[in-house]
C-alpha positions in Angstrom: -2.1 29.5 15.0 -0.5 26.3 15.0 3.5 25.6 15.6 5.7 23.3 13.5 5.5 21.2 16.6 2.1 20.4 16.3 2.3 18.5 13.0 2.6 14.8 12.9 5.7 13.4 11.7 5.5 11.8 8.4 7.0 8.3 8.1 7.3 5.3 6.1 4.9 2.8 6.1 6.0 -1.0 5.1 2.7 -3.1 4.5 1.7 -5.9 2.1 -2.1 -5.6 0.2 -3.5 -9.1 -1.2 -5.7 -8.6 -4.0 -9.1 -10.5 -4.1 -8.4 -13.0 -6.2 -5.2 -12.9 -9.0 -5.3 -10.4 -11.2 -5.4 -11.5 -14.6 -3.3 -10.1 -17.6 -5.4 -7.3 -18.2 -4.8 -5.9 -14.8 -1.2 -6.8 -14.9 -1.1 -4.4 -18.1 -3.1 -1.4 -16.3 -0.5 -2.1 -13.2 2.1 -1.5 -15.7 1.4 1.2 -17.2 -0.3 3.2 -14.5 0.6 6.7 -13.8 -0.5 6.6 -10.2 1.7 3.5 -9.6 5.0 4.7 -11.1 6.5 6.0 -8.2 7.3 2.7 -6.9 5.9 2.8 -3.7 3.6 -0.3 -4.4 5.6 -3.4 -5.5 4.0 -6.7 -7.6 5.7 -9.9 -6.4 4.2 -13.3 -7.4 4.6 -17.0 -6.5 2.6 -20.3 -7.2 0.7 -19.4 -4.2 -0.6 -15.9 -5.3 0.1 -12.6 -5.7 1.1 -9.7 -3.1 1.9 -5.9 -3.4 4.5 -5.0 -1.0 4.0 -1.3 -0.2 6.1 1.8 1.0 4.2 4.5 1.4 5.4 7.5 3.1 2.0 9.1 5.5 1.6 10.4 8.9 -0.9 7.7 9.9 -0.9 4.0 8.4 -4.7 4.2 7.7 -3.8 7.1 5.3 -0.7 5.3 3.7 -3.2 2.0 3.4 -5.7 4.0 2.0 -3.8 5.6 -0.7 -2.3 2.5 -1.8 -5.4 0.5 -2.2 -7.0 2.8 -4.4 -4.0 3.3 -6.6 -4.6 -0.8 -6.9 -8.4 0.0 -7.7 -7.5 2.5 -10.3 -5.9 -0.4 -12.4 -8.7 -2.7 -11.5 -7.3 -4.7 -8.7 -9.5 -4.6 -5.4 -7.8 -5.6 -1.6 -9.2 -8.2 -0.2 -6.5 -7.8 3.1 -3.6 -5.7 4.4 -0.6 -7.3 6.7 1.3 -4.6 8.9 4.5 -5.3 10.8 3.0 -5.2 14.3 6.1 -3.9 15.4 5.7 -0.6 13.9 3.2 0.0 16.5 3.4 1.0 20.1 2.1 -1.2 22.7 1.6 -1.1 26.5 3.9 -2.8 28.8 
């Protein structure tokens, strides 16, 4: 039998997914009107140098918060082509 203690805490995860290339209108539309992205954990910012998703994704490990974002992205036809985490939301050895 397991304790409340022995469940991971769930956090927020703050990450950025690049798409493979720029999505085109069509995608833009399905981003739009997607179900799975209306929760506003997965932004759409643009500038003359591309396009970026900022993400908040609340999961107990980042893999899982990654994961869930990029295929909420493939859903509408958008693939990641790369993922940028703060490495300061990670421990490291002193």
């Amino acid at each position: 039998m397991s304790s409340s203690g022995d469940t991971p805490p769930v956090r927020e995860w703050a990450f950025v997914l690049y798409p493979e290339g720029r999505p085109g209108e069509v995608e833009s539309d399905r981003f739009d009107r997607s179900d799975a992205l209306a929760g506003g954990e997965i932004g759409w910012e643009e500038d003359p140098g591309g396009v970026r998703f900022p993400c908040v994704v609340r999961a107990v490990r980042a893999e899982d918060a990654v994961a869930w974002a990029v295929e909420r992205l493939a859903r509408a036809g958008i693939g990641t082509a790369d993922v940028r985490l703060p490495l300061a939301d990670f421990p490291t050895a002193s």
